[in-house]
N, CA, C and O atoms as CSV, one atom per row, in Angstrom:
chain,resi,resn,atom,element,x,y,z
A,1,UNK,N,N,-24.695,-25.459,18.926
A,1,UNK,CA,C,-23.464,-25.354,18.176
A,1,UNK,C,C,-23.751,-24.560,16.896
A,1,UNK,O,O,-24.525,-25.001,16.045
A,2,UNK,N,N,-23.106,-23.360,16.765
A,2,UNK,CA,C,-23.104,-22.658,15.619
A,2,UNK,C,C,-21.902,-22.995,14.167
A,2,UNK,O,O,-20.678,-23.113,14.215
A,3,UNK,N,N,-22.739,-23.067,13.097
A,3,UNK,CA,C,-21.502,-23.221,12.130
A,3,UNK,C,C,-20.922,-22.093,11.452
A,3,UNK,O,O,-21.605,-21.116,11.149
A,4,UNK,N,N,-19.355,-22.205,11.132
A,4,UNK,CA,C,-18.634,-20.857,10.368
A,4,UNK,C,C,-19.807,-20.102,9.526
A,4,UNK,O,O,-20.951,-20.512,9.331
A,5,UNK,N,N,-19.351,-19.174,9.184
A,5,UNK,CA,C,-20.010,-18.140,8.311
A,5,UNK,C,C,-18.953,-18.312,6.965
A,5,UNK,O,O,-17.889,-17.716,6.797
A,6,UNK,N,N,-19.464,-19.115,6.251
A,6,UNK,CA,C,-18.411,-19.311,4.744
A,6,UNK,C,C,-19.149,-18.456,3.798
A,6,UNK,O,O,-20.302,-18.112,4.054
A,7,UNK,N,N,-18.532,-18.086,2.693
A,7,UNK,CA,C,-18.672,-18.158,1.325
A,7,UNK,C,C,-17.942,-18.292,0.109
A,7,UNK,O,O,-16.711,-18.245,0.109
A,8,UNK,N,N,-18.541,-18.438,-0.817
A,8,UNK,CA,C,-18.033,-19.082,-2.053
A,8,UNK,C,C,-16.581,-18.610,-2.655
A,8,UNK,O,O,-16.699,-17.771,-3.548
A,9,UNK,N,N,-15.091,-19.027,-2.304
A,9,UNK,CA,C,-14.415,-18.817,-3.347
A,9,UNK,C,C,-14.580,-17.360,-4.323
A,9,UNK,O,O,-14.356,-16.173,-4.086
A,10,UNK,N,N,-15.040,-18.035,-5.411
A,10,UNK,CA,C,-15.091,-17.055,-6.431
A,10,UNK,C,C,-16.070,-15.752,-6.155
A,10,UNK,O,O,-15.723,-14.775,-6.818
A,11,UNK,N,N,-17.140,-15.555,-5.370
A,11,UNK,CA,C,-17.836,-14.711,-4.998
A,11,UNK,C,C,-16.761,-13.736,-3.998
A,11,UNK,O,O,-16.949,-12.545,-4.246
A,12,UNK,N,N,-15.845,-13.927,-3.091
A,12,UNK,CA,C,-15.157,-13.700,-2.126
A,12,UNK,C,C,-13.898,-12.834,-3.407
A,12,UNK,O,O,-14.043,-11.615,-3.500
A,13,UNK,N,N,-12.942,-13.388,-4.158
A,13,UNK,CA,C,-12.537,-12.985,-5.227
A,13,UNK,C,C,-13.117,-11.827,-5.687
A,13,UNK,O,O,-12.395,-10.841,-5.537
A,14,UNK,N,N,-14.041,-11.651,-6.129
A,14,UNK,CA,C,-14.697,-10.698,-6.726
A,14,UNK,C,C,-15.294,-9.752,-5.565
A,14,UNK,O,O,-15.088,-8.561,-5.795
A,15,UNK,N,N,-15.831,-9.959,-4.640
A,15,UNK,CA,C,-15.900,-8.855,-4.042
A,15,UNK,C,C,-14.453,-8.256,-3.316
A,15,UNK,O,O,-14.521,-7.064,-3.019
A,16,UNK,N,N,-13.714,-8.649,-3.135
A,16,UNK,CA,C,-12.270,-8.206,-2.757
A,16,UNK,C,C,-11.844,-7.145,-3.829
A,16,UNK,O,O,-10.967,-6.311,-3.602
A,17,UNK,N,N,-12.453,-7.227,-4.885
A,17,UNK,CA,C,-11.906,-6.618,-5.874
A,17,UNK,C,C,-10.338,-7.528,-6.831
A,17,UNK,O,O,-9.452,-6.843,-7.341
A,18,UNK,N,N,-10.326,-8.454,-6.864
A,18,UNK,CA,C,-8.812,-9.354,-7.357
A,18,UNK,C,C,-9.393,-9.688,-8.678
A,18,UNK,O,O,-8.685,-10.475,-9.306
A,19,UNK,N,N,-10.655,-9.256,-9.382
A,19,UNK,CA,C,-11.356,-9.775,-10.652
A,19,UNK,C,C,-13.027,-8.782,-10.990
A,19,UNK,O,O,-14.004,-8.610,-10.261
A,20,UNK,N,N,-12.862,-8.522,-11.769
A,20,UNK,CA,C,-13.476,-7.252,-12.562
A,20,UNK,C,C,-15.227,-8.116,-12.607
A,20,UNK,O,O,-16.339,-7.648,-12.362
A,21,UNK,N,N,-14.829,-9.406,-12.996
A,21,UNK,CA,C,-16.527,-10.021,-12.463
A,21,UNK,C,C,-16.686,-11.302,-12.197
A,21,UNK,O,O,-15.859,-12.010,-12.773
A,22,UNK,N,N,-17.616,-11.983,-11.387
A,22,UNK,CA,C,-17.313,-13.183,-10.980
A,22,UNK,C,C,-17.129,-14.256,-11.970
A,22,UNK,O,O,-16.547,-15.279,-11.609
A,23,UNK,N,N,-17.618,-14.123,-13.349
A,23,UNK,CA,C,-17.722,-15.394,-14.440
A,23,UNK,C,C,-15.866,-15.244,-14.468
A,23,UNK,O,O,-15.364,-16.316,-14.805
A,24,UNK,N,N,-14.799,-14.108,-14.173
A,24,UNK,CA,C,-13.641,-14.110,-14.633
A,24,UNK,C,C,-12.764,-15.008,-13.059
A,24,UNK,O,O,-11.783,-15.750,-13.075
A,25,UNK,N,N,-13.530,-14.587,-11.975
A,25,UNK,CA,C,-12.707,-15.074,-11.241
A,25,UNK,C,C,-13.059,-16.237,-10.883
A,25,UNK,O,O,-12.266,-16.642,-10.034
A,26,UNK,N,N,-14.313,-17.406,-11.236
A,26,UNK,CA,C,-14.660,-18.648,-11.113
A,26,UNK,C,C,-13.857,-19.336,-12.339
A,26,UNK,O,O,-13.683,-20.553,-12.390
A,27,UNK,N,N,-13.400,-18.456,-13.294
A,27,UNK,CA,C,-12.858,-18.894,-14.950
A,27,UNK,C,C,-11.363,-19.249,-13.886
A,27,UNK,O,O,-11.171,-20.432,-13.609
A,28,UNK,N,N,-10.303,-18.111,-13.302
A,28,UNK,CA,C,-9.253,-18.033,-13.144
A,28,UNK,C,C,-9.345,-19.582,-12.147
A,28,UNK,O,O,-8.440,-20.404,-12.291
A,29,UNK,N,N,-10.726,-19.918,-10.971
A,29,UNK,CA,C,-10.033,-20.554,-10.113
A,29,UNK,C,C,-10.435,-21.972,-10.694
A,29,UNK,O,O,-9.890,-22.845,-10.018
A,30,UNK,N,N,-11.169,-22.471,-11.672
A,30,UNK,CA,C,-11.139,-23.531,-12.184
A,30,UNK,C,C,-9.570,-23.633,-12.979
A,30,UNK,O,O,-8.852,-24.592,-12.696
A,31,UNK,N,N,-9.103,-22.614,-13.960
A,31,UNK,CA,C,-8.430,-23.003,-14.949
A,31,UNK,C,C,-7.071,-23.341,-14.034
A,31,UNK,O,O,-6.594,-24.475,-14.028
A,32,UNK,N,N,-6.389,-22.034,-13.117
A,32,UNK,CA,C,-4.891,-22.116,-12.574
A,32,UNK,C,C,-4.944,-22.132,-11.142
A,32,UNK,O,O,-4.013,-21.774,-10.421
A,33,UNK,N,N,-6.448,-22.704,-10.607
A,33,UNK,CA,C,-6.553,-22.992,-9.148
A,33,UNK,C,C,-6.017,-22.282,-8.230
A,33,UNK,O,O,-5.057,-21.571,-8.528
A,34,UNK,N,N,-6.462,-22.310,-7.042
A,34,UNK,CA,C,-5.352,-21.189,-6.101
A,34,UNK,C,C,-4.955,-22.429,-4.718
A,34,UNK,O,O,-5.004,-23.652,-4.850
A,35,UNK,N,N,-4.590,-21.706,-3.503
A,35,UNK,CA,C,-3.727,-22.860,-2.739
A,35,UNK,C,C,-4.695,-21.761,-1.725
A,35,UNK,O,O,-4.675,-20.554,-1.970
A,36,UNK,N,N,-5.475,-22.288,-0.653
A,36,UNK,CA,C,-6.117,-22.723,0.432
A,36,UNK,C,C,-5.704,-23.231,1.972
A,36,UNK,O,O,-5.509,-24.409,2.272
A,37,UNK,N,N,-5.612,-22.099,2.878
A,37,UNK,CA,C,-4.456,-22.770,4.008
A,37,UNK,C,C,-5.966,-22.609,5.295
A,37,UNK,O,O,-6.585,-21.555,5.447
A,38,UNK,N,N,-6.204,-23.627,5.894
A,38,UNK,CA,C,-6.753,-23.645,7.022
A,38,UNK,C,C,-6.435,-24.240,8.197
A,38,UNK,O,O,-5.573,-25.112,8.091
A,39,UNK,N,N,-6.839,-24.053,9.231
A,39,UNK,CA,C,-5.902,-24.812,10.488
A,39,UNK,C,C,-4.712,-25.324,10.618
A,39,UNK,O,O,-4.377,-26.097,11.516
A,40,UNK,N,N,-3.845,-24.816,9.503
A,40,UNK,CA,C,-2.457,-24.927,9.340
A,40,UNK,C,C,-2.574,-26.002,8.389
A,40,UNK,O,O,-1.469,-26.301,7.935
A,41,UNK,N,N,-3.585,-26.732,7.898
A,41,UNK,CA,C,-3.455,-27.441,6.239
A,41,UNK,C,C,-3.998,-27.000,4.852
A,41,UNK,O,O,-5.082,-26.447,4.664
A,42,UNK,N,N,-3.101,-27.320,3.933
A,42,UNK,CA,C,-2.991,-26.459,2.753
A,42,UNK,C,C,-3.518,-27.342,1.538
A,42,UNK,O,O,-3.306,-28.553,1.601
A,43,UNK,N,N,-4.120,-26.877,0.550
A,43,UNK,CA,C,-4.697,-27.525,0.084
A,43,UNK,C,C,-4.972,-27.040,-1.610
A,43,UNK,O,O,-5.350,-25.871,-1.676
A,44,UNK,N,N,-4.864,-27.632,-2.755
A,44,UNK,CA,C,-5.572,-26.821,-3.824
A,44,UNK,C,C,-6.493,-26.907,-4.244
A,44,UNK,O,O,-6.833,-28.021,-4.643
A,45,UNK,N,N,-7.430,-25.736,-4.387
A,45,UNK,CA,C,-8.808,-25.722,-5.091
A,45,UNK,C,C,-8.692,-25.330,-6.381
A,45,UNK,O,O,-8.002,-24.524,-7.006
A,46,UNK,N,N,-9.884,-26.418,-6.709
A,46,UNK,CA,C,-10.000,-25.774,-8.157
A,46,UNK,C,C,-11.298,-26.141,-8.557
A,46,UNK,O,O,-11.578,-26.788,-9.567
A,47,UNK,N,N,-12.411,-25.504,-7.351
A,47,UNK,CA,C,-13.802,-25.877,-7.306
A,47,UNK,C,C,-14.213,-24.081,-6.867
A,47,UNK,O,O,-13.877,-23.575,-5.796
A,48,UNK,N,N,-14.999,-23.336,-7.979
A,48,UNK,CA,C,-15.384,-21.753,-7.433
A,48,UNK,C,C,-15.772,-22.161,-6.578
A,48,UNK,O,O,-15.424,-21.608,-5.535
A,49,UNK,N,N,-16.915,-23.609,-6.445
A,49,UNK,CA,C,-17.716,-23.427,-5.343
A,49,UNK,C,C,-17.448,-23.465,-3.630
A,49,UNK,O,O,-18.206,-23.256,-2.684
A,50,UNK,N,N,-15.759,-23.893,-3.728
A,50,UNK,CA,C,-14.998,-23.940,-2.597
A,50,UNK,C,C,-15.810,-22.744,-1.632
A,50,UNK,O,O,-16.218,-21.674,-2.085
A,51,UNK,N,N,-15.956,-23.244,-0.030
A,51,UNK,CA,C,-16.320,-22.634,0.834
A,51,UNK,C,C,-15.333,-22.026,1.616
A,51,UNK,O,O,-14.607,-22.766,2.280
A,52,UNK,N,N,-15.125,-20.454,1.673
A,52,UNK,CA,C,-14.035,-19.654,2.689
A,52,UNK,C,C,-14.546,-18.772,3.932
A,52,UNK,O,O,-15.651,-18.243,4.056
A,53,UNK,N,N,-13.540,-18.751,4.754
A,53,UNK,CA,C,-14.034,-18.339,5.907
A,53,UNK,C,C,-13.083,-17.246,6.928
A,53,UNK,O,O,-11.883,-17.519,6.897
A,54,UNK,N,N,-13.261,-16.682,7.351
A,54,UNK,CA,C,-12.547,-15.420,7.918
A,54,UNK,C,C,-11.306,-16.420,8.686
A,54,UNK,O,O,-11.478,-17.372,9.446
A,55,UNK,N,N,-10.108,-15.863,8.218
A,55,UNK,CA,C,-8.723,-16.665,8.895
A,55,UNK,C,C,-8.609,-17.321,8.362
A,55,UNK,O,O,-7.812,-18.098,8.889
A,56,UNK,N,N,-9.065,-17.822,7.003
A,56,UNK,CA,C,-8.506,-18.706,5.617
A,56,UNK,C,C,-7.251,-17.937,5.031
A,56,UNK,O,O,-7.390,-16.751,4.734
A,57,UNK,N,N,-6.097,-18.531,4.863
A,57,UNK,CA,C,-4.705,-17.802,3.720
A,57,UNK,C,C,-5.172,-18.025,2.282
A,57,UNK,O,O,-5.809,-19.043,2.012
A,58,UNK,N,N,-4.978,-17.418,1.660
A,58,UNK,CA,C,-5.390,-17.845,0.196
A,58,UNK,C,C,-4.584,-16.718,-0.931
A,58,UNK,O,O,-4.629,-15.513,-1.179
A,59,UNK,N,N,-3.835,-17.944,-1.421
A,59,UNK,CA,C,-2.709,-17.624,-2.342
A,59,UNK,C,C,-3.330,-18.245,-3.807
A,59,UNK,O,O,-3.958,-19.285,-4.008
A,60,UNK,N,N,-2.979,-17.387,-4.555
A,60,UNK,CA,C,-3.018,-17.447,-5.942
A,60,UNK,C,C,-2.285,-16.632,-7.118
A,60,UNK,O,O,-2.078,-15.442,-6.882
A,61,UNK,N,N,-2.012,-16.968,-7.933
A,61,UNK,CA,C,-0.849,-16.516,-9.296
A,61,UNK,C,C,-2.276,-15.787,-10.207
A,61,UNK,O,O,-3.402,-16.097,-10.597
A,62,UNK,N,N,-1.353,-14.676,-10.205
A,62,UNK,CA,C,-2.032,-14.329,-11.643
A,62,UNK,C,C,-0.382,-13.519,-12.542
A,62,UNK,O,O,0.571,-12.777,-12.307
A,63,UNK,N,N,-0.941,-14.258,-13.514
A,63,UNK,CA,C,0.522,-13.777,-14.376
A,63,UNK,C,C,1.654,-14.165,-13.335
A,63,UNK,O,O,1.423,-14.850,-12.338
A,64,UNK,N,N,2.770,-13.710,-13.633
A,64,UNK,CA,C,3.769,-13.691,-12.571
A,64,UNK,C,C,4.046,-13.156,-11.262
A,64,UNK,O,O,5.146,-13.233,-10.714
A,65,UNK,N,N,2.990,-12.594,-10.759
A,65,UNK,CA,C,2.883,-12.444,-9.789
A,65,UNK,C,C,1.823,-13.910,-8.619
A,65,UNK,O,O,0.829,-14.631,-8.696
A,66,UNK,N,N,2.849,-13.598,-7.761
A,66,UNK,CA,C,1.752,-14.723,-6.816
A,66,UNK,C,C,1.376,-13.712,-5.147
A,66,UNK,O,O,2.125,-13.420,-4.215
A,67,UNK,N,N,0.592,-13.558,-5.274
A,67,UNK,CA,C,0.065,-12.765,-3.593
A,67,UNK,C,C,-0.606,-14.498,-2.959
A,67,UNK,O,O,-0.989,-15.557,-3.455
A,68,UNK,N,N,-0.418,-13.886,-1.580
A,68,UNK,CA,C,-0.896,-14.362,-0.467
A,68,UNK,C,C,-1.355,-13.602,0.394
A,68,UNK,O,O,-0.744,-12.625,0.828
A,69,UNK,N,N,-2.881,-14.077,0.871
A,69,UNK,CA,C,-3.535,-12.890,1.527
A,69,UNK,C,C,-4.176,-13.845,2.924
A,69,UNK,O,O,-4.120,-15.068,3.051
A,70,UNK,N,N,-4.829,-12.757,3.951
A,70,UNK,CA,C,-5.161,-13.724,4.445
A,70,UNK,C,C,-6.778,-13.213,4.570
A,70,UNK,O,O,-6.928,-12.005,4.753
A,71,UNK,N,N,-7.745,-13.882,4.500
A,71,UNK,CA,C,-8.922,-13.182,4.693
A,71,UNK,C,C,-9.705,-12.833,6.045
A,71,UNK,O,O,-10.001,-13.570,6.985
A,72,UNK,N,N,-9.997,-11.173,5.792
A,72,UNK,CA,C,-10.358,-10.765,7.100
A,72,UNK,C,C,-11.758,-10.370,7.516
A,72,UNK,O,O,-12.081,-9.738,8.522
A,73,UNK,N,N,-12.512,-10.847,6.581
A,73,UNK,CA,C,-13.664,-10.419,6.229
A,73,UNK,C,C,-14.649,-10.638,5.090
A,73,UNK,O,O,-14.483,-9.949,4.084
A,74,UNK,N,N,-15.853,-11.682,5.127
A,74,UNK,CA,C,-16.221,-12.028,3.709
A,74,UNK,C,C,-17.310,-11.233,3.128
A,74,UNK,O,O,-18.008,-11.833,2.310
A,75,UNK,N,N,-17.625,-9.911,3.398
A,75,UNK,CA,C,-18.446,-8.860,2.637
A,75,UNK,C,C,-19.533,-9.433,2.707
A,75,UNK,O,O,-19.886,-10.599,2.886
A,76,UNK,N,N,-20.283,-8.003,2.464
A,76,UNK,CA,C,-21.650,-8.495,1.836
A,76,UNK,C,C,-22.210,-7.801,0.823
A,76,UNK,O,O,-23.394,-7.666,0.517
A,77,UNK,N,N,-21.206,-7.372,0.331
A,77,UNK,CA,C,-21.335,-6.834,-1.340
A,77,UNK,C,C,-20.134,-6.734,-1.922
A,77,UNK,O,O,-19.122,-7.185,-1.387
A,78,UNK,N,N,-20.133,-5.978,-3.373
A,78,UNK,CA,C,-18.671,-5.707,-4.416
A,78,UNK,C,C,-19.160,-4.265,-3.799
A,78,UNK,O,O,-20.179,-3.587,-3.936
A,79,UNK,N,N,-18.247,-4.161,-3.241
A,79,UNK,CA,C,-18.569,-2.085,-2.828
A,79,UNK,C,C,-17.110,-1.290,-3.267
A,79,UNK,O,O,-16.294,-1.877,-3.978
A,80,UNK,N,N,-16.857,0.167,-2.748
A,80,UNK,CA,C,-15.889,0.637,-3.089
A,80,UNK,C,C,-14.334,0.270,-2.804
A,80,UNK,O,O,-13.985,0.142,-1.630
A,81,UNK,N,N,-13.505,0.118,-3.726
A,81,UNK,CA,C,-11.867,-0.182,-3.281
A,81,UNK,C,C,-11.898,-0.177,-1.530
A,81,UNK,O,O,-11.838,-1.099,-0.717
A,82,UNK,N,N,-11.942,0.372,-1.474
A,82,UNK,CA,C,-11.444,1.349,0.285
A,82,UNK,C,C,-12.444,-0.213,0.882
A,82,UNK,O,O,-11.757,-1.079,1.424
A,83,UNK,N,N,-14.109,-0.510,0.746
A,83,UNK,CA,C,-14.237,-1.220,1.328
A,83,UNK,C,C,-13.363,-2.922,0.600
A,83,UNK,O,O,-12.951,-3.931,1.174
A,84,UNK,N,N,-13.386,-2.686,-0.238
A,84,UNK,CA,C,-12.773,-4.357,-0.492
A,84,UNK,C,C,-11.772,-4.690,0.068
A,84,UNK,O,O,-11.748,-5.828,0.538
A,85,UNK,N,N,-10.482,-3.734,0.228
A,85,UNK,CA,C,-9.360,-3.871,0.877
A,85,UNK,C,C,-9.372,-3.759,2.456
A,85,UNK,O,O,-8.370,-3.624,3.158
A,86,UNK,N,N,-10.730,-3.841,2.904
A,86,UNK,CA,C,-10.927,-4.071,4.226
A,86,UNK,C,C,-10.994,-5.321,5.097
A,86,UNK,O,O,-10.973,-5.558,6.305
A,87,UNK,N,N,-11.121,-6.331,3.461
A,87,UNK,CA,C,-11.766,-7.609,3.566
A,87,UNK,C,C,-10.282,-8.613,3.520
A,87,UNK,O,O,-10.395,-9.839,3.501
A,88,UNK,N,N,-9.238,-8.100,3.508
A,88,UNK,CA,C,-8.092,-8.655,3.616
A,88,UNK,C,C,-6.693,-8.443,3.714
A,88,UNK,O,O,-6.323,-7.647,2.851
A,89,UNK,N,N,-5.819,-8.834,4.406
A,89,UNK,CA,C,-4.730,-8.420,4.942
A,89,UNK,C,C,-3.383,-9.224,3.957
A,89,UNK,O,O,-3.062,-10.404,4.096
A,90,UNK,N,N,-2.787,-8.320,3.047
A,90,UNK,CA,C,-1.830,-9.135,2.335
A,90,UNK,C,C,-0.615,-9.680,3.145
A,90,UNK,O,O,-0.004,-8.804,3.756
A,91,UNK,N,N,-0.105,-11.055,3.282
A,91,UNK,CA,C,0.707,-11.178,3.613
A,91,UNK,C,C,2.259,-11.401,3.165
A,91,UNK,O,O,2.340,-11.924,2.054
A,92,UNK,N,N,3.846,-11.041,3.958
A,92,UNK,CA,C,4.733,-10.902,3.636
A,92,UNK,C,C,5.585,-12.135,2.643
A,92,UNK,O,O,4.664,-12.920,2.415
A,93,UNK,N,N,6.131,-12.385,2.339
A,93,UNK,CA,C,6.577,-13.779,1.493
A,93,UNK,C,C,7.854,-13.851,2.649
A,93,UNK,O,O,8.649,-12.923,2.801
A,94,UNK,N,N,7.883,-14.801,3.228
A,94,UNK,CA,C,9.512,-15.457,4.303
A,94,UNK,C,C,10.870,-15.373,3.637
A,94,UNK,O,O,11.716,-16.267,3.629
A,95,UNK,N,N,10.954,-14.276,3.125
A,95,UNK,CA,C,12.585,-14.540,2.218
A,95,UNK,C,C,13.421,-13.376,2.980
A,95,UNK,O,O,14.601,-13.175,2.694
């Protein structure tokens, strides 16, 4: 039996490119937490060290804006735009 391939929240953040360096995006997910959707249950974190995994939703506010993304890929570095936005698929809001 093999286990998921996770990683950290705030490491995942930052290589996506959604935060300029990880001390800012472990700051954002302690202080205004984000919302966590797996196997269809939803959940809020507000631990960087939270573990994510390819087909995790993960919604979070910054300023007035709120995105929901879904993750498609957890990198294995902070590399160029073109690759970060490879690592996830934004999704539509139901309105």
């Amino acid at each position: 039996m093999s286990e998921a391939v996770t990683l950290r929240i705030d490491v995942w953040l930052w290589r996506a490119r959604f935060f300029k360096t990880r001390t800012l995006s472990g700051a954002h997910v302690r202080k205004s937490g984000i919302r966590l959707s797996r196997n269809g249950q939803t959940r809020r974190v507000d631990k960087p060290g939270t573990a994510i995994c390819v087909g995790d939703i993960v919604t979070l506010a910054r300023g007035a804006h709120i995105t929901t993304i879904e993750v498609l890929d957890l990198g294995i570095r902070r590399g160029p735009p073109e690759e970060a936005a490879a690592l996830y698929r934004t999704l539509e809001a139901d309105r």
